[in-house]
MOPAC internal coordinates of N, CA, C and O (Angstrom, degrees):
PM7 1SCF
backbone

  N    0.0000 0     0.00 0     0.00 0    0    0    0
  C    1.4475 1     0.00 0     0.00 0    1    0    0
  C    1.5242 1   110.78 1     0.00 0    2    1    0
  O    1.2310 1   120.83 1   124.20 1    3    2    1
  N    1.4315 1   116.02 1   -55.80 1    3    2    1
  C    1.2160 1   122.91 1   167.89 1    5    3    2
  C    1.8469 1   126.02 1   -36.53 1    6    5    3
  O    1.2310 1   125.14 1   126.33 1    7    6    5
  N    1.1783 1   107.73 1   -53.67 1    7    6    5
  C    1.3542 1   139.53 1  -172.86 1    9    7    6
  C    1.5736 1    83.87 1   -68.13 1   10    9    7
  O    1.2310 1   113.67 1   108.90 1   11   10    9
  N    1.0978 1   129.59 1   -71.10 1   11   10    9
  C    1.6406 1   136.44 1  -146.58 1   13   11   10
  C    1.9131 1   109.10 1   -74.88 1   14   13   11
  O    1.2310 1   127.05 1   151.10 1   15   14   13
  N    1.7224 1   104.03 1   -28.90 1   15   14   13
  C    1.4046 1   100.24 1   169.11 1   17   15   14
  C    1.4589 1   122.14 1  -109.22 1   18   17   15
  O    1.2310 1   121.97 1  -179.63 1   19   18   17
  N    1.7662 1   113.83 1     0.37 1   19   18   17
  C    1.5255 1    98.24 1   163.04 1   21   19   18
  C    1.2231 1   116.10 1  -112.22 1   22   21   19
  O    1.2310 1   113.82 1  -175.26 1   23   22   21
  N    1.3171 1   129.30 1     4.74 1   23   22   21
  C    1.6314 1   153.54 1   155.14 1   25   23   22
  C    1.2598 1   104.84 1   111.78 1   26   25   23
  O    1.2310 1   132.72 1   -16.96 1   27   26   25
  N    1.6150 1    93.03 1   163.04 1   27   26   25
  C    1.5028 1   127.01 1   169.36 1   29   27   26
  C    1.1241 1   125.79 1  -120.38 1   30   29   27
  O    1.2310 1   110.47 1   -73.99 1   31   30   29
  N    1.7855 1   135.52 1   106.01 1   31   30   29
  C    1.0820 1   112.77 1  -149.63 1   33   31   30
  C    1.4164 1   124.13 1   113.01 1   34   33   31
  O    1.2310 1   126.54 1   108.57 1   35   34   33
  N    1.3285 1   105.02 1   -71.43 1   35   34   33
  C    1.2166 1   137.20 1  -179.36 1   37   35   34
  C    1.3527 1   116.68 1  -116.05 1   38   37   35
  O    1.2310 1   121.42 1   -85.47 1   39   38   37
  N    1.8685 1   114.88 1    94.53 1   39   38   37
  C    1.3608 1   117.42 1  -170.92 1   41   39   38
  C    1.8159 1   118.38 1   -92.86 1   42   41   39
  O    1.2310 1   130.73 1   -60.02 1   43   42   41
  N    1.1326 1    96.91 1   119.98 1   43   42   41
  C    1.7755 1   138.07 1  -161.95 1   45   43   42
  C    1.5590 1   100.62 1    41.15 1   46   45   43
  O    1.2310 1   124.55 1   -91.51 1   47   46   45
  N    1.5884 1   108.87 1    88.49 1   47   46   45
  C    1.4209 1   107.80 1   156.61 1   49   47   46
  C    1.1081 1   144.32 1   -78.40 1   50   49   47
  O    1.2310 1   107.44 1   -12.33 1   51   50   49
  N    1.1102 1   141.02 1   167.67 1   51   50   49
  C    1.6644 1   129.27 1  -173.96 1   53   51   50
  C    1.4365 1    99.16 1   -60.76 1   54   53   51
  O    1.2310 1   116.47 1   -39.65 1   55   54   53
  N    0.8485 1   124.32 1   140.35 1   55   54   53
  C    2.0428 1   138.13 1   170.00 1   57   55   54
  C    1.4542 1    99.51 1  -155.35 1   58   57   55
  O    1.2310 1   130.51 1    -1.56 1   59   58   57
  N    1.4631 1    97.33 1   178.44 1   59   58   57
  C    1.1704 1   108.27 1   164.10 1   61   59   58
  C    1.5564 1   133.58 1   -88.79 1   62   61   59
  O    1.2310 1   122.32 1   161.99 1   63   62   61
  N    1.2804 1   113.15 1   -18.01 1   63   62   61
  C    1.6009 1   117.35 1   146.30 1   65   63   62
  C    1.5499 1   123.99 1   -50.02 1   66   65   63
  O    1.2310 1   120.17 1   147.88 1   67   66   65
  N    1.1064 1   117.28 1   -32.12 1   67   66   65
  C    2.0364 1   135.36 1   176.87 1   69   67   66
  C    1.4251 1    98.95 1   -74.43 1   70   69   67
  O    1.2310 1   118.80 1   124.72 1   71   70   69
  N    1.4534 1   119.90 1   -55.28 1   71   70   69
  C    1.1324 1   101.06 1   171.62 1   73   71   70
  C    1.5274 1   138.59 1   -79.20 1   74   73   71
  O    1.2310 1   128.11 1   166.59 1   75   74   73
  N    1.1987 1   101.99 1   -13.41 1   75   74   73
  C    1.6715 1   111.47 1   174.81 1   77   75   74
  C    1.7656 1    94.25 1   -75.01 1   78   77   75
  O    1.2310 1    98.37 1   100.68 1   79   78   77
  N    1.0529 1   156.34 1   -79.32 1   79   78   77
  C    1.0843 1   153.17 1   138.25 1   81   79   78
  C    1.3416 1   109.36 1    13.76 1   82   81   79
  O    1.2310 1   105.23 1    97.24 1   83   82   81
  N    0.9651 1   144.96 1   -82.76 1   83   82   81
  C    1.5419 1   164.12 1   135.88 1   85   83   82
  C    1.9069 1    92.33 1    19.05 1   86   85   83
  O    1.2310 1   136.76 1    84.30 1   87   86   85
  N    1.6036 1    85.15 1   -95.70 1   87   86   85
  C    1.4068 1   101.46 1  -176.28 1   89   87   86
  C    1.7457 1   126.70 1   -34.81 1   90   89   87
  O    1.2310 1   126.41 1   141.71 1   91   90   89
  N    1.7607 1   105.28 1   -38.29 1   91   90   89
  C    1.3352 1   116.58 1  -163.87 1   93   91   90
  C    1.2998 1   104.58 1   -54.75 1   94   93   91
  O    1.2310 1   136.69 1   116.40 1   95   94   93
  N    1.7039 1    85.29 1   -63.60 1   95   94   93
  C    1.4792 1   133.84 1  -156.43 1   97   95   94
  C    1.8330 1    96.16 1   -64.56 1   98   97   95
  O    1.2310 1   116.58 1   121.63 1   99   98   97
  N    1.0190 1   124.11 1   -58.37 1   99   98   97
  C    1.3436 1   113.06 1  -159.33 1  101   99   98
  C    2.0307 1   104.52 1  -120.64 1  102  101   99
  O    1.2310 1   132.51 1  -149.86 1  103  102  101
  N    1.0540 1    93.44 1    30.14 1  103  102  101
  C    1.9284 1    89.37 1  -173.11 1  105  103  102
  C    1.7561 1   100.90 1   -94.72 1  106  105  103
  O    1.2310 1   114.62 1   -19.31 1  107  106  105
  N    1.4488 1   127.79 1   160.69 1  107  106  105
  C    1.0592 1   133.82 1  -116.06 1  109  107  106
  C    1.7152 1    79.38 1   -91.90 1  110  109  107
  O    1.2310 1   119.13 1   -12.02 1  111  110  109
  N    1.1829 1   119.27 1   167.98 1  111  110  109
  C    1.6457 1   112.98 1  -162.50 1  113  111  110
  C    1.5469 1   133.67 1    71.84 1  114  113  111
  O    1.2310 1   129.18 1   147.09 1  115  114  113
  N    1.4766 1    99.92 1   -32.91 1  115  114  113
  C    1.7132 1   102.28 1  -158.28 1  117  115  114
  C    1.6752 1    98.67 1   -65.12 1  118  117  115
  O    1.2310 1   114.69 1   -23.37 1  119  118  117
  N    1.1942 1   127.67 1   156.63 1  119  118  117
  C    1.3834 1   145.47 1   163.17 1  121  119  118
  C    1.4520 1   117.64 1   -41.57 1  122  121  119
  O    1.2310 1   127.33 1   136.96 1  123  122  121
  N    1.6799 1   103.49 1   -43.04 1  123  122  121
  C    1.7090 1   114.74 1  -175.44 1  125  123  122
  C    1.5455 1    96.22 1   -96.17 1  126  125  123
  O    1.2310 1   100.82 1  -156.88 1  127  126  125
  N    1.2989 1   152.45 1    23.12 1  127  126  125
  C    1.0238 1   145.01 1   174.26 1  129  127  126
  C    1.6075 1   112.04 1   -67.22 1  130  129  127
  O    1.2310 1   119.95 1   150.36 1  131  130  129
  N    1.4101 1   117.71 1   -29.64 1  131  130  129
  C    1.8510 1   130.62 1   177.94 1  133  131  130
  C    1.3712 1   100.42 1   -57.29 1  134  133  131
  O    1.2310 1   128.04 1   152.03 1  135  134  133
  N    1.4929 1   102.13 1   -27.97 1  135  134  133
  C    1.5100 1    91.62 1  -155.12 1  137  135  134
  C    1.5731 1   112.27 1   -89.72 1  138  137  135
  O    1.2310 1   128.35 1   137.60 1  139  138  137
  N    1.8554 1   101.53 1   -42.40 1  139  138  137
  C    1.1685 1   111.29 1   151.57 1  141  139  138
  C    1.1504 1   127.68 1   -22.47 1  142  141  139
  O    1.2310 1   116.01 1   131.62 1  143  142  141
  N    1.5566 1   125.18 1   -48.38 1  143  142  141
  C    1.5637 1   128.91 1  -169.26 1  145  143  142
  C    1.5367 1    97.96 1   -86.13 1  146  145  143
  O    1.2310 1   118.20 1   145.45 1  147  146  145
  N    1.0013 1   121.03 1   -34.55 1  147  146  145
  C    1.7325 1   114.24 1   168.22 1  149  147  146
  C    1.5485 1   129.90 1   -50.29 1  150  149  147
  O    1.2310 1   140.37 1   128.89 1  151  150  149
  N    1.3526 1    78.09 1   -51.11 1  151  150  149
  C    1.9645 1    92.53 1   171.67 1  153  151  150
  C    1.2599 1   128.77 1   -48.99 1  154  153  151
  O    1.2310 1   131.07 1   133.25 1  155  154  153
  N    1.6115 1    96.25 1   -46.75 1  155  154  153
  C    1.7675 1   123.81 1   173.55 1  157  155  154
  C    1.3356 1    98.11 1   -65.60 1  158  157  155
  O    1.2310 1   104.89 1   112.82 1  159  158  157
  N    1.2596 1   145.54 1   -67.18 1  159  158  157
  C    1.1527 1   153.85 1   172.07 1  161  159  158
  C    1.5856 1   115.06 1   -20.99 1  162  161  159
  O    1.2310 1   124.57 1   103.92 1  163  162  161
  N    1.4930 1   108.84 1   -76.08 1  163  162  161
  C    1.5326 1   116.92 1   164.39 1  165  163  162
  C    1.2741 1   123.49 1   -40.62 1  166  165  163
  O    1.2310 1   125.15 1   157.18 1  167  166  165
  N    1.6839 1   107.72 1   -22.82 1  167  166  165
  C    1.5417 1    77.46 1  -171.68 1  169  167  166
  C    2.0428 1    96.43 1  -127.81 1  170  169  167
  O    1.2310 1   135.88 1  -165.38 1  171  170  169
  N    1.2107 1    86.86 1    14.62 1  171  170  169
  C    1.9659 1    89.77 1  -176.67 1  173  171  170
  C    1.8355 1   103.71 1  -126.16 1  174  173  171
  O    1.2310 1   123.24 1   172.94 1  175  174  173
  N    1.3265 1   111.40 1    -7.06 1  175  174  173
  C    1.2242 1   109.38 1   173.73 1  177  175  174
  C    1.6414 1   100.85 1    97.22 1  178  177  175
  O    1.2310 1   132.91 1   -34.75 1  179  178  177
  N    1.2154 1    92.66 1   145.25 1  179  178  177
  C    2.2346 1   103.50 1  -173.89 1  181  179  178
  C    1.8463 1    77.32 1   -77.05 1  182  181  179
  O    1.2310 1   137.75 1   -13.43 1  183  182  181
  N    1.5659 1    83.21 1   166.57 1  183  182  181
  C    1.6746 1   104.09 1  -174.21 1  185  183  182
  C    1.9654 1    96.34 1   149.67 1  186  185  183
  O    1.2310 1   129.62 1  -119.21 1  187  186  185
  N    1.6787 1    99.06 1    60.79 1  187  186  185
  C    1.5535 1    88.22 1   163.40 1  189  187  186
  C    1.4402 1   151.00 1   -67.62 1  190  189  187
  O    1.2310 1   132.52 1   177.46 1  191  190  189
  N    1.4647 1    93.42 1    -2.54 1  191  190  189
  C    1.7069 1   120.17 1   174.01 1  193  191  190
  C    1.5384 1    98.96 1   -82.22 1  194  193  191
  O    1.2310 1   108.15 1   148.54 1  195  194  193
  N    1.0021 1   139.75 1   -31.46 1  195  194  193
  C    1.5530 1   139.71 1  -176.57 1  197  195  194
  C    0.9823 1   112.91 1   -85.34 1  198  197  195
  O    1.2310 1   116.42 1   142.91 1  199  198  197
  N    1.6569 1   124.42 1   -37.09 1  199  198  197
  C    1.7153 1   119.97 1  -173.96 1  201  199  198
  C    1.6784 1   107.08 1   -78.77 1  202  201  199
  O    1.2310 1   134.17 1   -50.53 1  203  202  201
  N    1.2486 1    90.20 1   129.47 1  203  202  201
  C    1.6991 1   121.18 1   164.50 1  205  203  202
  C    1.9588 1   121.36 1   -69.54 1  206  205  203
  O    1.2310 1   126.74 1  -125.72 1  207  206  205
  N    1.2695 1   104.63 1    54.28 1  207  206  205
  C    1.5392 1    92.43 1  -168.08 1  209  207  206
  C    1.1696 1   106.02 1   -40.48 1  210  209  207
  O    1.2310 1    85.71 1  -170.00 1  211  210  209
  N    1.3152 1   170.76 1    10.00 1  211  210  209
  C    1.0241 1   148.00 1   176.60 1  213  211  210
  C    1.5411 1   110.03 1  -120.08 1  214  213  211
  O    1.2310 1   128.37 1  -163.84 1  215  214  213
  N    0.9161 1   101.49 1    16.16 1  215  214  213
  C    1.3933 1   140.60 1  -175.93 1  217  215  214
  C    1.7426 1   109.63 1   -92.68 1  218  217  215
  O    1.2310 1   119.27 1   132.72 1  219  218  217
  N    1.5251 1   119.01 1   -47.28 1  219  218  217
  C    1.0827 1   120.18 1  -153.35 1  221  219  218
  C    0.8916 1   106.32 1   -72.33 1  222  221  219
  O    1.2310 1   100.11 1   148.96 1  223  222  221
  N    1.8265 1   153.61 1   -31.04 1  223  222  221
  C    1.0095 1   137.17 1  -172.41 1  225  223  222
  C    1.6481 1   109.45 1   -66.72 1  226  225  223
  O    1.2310 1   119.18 1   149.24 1  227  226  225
  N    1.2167 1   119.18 1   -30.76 1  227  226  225
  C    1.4610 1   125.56 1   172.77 1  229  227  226
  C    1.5571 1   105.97 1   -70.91 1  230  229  227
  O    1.2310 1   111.54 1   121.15 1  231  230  229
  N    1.0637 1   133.55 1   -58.85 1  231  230  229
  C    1.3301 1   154.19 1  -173.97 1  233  231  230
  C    1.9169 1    92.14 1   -36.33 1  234  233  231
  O    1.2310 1   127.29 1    99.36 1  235  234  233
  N    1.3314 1   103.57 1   -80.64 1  235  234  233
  C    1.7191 1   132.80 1  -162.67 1  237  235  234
  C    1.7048 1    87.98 1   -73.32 1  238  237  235
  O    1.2310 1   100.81 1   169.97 1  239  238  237
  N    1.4395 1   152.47 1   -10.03 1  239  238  237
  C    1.1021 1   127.25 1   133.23 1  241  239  238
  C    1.3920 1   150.85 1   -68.15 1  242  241  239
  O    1.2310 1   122.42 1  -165.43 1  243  242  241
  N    1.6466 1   112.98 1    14.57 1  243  242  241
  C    1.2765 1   133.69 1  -133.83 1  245  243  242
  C    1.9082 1   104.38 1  -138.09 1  246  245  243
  O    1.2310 1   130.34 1   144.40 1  247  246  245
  N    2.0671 1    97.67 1   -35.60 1  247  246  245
  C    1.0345 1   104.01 1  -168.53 1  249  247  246
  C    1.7839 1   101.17 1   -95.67 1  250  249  247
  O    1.2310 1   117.34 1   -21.54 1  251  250  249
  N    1.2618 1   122.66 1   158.46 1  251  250  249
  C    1.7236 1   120.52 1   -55.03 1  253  251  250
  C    1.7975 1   117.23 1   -36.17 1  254  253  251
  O    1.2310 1   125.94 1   -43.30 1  255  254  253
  N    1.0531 1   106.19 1   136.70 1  255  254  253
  C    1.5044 1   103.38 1   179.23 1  257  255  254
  C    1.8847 1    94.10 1   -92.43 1  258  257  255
  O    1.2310 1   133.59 1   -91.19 1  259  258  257
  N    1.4033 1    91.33 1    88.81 1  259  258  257
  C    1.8929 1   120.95 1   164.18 1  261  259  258
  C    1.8165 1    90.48 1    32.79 1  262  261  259
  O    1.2310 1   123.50 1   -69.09 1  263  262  261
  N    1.0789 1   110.89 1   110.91 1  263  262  261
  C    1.4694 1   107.38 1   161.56 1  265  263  262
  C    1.5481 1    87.31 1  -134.37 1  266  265  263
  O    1.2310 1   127.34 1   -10.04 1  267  266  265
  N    1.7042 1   103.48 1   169.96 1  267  266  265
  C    1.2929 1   118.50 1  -174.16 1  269  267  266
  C    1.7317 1   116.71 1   -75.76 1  270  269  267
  O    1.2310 1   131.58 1   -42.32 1  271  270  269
  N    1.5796 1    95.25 1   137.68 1  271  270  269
  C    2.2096 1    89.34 1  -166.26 1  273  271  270
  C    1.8221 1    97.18 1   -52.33 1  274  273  271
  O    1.2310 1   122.92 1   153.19 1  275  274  273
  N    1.5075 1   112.00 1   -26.81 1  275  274  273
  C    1.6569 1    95.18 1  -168.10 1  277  275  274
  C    0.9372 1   128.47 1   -92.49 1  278  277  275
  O    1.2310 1   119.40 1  -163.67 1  279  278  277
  N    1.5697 1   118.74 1    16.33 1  279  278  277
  C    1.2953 1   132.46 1   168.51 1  281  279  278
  C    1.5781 1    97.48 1   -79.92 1  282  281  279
  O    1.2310 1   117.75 1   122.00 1  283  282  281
  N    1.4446 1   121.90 1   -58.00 1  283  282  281
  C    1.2918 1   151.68 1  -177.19 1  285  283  282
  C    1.7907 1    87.29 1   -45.55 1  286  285  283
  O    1.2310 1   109.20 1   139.64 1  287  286  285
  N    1.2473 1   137.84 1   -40.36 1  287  286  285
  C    1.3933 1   128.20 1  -162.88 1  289  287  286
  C    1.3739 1   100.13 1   -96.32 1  290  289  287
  O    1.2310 1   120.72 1   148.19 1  291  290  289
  N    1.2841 1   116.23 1   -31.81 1  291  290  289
  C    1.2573 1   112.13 1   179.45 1  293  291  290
  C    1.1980 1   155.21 1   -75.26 1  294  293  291
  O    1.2310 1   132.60 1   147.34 1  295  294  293
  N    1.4639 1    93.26 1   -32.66 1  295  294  293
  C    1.5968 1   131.22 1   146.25 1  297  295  294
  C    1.8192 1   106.20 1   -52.05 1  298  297  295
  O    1.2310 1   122.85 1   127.93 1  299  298  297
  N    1.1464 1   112.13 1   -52.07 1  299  298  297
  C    1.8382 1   102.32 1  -177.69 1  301  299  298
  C    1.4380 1   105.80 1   -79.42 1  302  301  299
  O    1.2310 1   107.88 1   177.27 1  303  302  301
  N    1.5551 1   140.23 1    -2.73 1  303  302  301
  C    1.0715 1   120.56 1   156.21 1  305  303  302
  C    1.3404 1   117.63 1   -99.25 1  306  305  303
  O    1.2310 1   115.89 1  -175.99 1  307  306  305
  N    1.3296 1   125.42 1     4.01 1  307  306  305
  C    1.5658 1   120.35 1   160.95 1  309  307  306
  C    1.5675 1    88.57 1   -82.39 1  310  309  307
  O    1.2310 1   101.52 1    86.73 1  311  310  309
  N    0.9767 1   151.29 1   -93.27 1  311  310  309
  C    1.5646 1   150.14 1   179.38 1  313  311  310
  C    1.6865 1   109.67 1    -1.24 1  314  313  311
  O    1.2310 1   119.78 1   141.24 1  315  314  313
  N    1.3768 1   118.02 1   -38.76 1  315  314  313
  C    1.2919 1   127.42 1   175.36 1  317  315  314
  C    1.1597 1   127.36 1   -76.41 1  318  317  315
  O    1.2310 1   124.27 1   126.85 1  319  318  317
  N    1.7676 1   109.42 1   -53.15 1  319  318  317
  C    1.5229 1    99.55 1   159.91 1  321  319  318
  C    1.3577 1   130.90 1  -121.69 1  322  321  319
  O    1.2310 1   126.23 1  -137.97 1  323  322  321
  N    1.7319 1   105.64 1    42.03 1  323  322  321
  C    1.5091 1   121.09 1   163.05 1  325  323  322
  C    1.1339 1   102.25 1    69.49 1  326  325  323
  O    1.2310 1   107.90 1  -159.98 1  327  326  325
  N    1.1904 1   140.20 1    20.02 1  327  326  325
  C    1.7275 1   124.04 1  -172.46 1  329  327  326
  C    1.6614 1    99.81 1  -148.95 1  330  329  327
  O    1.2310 1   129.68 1   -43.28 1  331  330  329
  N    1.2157 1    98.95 1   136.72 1  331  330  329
  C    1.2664 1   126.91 1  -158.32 1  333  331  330
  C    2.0251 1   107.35 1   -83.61 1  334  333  331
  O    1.2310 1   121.92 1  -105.35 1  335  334  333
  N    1.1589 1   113.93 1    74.65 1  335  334  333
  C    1.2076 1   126.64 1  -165.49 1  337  335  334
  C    1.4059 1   146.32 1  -113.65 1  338  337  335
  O    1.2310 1   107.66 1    29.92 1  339  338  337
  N    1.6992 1   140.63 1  -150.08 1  339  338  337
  C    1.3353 1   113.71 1   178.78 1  341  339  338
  C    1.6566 1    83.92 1  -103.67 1  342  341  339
  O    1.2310 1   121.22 1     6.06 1  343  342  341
  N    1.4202 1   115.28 1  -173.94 1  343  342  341
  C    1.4994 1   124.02 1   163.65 1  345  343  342
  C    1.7779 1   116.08 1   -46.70 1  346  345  343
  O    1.2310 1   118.71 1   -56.62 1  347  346  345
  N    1.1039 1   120.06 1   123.38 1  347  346  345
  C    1.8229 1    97.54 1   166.44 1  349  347  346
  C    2.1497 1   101.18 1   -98.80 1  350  349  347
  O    1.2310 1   133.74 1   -50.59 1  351  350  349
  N    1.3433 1    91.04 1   129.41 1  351  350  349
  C    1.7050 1    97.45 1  -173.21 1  353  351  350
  C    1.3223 1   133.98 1  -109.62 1  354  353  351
  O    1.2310 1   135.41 1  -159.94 1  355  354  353
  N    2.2136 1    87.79 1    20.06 1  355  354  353
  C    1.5512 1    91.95 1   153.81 1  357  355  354
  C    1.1782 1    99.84 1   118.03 1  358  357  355
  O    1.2310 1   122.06 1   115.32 1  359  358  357
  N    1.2971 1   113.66 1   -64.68 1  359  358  357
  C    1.4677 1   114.56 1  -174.75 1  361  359  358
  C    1.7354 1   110.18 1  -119.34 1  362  361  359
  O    1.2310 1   121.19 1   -14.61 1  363  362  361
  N    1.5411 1   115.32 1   165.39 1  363  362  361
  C    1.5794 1   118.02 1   173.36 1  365  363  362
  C    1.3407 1   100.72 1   -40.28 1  366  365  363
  O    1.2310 1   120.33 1   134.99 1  367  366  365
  N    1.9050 1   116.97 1   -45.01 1  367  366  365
  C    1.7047 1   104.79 1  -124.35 1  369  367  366
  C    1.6562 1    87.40 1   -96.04 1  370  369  367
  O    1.2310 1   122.81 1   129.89 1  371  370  369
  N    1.3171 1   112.23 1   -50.11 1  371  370  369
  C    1.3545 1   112.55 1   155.44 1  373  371  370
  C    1.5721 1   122.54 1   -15.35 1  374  373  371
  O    1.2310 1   124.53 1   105.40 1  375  374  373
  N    1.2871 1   108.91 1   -74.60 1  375  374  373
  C    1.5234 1   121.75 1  -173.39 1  377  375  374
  C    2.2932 1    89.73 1   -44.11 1  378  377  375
  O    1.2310 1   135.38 1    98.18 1  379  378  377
  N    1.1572 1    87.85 1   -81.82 1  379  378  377
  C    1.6434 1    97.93 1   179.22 1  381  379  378
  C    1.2555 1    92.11 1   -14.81 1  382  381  379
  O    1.2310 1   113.56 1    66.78 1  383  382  381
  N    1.3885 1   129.78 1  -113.22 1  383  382  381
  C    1.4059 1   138.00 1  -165.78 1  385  383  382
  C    1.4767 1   108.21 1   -18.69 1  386  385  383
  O    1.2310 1   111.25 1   138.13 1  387  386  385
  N    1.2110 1   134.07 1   -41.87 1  387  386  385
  C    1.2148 1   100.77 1  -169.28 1  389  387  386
  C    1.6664 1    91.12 1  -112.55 1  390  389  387
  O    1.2310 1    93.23 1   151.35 1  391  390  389
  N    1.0476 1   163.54 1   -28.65 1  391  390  389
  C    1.7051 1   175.99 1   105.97 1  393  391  390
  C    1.6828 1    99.23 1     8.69 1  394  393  391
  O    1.2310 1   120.63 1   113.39 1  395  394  393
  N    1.0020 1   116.41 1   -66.61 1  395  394  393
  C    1.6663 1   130.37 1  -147.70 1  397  395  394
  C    1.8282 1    92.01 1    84.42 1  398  397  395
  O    1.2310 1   117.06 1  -130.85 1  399  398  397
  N    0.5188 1   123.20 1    49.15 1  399  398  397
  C    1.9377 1   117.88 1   172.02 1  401  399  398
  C    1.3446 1   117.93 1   158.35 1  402  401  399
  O    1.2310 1   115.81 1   -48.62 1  403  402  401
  N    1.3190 1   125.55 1   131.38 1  403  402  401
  C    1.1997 1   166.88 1  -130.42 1  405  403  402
  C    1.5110 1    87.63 1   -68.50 1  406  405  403
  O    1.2310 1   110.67 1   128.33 1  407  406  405
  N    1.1625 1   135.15 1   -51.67 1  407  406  405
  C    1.1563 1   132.65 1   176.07 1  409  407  406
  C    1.4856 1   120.87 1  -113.40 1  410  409  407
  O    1.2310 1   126.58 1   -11.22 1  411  410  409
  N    1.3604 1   104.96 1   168.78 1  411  410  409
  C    1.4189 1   114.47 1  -152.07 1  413  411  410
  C    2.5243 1    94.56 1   -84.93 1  414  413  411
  O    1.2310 1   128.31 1   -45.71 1  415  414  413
  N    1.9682 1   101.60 1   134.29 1  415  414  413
  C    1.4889 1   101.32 1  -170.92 1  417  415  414
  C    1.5387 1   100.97 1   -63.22 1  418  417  415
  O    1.2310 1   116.20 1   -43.78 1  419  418  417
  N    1.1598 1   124.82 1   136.22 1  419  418  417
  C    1.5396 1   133.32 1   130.46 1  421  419  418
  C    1.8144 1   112.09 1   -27.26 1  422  421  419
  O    1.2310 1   124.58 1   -62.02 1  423  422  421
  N    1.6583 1   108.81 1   117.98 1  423  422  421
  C    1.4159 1   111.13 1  -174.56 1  425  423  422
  C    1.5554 1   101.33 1   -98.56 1  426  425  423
  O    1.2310 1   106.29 1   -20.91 1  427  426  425
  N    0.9999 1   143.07 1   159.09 1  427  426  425
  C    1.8970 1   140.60 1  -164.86 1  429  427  426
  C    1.5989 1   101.65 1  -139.75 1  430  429  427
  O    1.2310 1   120.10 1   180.00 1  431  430  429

C-alpha cells in the first residue's frame, strides 16, 4: 500500500495521498503551514516577496513534481563519493549490463 501510493519508480509523485498531505499539512490556517514554507524554501530558494501563501497547499503538492527514485539514488551516490559518475547498481553483473564494466564510467 505504502509503496503503491507514494511511488515506485517515481519518487513522491503527485497522487492523491500528496495532496491530502499537502492540503492538511500546509493549507492556509494549519499549524504546520511555517513549516510548509520552509520546505518550499529549501528546496526552491527563499524569496518571500514571490511566495503566494495561499498558494502553498497547491505549491507543497507539486514539490518534487514526480521525478524518477533513480535519479534521486544517483544523485546521493555522487554526493557520497564526490565523483561525478555513471549509476553504481549494486552488483558487478548489474553494473556490466548496463556499464559493460563492473564499475560504474567516470563522466568528464
Amino acid at each position: 500500500w505504502i509503496v503503491e501510493h507514494l511511488g515506485i519508480g517515481e519518487f513522491l509523485p503527485s497522487n492523491w495521498l500528496m495532496d491530502f498531505i499537502a492540503s492538511f499539512a500546509c493549507g492556509e490556517n494549519s499549524a504546520l503551514e511555517f513549516v510548509c514554507e520552509n520546505v518550499v524554501f529549501l528546496l526552491c530558494g527563499y524569496d518571500q516577496e514571490q511566495m503566494n501563501a495561499t498558494m502553498m497547499s497547491t505549491v507543497a503538492s507539486h514539490i518534487p513534481a514526480g521525478t524518477s527514485s533513480y535519479t534521486i539514488i544517483h544523485y546521493a551516490q555522487e554526493i557520497k563519493s564526490g565523483n561525478f559518475e555513471g549509476m553504481d547498481w549494486g552488483s558487478d553483473e548489474k553494473n556490466v549490463q548496463h556499464h559493460g564494466s563492473t564499475t560504474p564510467p567516470t563522466y568528464h
